[in-house]
C-alpha positions as CSV (number, residue, x, y, z in Angstrom):
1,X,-72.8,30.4,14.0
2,X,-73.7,31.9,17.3
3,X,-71.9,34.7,18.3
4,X,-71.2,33.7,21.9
5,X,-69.5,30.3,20.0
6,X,-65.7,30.8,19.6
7,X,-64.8,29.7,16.6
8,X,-62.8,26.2,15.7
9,X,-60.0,27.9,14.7
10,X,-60.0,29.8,18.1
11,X,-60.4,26.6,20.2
12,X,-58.0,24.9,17.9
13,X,-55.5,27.8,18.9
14,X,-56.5,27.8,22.7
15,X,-56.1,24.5,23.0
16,X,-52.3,24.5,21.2
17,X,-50.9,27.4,23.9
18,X,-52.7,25.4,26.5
19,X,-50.4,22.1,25.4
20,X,-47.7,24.4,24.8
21,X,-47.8,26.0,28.3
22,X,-48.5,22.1,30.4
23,X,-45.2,20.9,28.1
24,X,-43.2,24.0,28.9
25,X,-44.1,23.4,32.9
26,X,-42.9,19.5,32.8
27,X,-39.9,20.9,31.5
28,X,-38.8,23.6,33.9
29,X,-40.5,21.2,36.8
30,X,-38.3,18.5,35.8
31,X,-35.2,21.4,34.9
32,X,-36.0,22.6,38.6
33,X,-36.2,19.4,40.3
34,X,-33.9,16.8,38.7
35,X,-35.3,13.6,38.0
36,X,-38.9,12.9,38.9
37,X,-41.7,10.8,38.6
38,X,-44.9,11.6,36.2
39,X,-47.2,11.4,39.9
40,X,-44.6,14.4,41.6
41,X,-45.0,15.9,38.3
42,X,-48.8,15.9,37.8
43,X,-49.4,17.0,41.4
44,X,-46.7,19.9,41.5
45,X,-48.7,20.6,37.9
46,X,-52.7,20.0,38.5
47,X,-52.7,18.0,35.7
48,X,-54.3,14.5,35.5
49,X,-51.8,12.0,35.9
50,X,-52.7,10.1,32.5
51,X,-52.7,13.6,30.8
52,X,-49.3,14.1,32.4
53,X,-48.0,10.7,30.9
54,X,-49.2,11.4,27.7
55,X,-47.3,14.5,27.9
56,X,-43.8,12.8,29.1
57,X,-44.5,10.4,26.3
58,X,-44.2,13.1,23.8
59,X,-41.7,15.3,25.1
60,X,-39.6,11.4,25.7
61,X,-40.5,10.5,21.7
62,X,-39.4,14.2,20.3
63,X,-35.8,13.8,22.6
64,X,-36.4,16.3,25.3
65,X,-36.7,13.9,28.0
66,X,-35.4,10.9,29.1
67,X,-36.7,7.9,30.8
68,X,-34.5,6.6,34.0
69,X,-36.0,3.7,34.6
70,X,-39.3,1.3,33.2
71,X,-42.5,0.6,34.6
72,X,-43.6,1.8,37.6
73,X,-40.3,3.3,38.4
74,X,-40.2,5.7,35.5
75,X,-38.8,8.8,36.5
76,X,-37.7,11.6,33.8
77,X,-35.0,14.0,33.2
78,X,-33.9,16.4,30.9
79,X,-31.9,14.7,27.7
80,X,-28.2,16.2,27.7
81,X,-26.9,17.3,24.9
82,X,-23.8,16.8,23.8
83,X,-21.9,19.0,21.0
């Protein structure tokens, strides 16, 4: 391996806090904004907007968010909780 290469596990790593830190700014976007839209959300990020979707998707699937409305009116928001 060349030394100037990082290493898979490196790039493997990189790439995990880079995911970690684009979720943890949808959240506090979307915590600082109320309910938006993934194109307000991508711009206000720099993110592609089909990289920001694919994000909302996941955050939507593990709970975090919710979706407001379908289609092309989908706007997100923060999932209460309730105890």
């Amino acid at each position: 391996m060349n030394e100037e290469e990082p290493d898979k596990t490196t790039l493997k790593s990189e790439n995990q806090n880079r995911n970690e830190e684009n979720r943890r700014q949808i959240i506090d976007f979307i915590a600082n904004n109320g309910i938006s839209d993934a194109k307000s959300i991508s711009k206000a990020i720099g993110l592609k907007p089909s990289r920001t979707r694919d994000y909302l998707k996941q955050l939507v699937d593990e709970g975090i968010l919710e979706v407001e409305e379908e289609y092309k009116n989908r706007k997100y928001r923060i999932k209460q909780v309730v105890f």
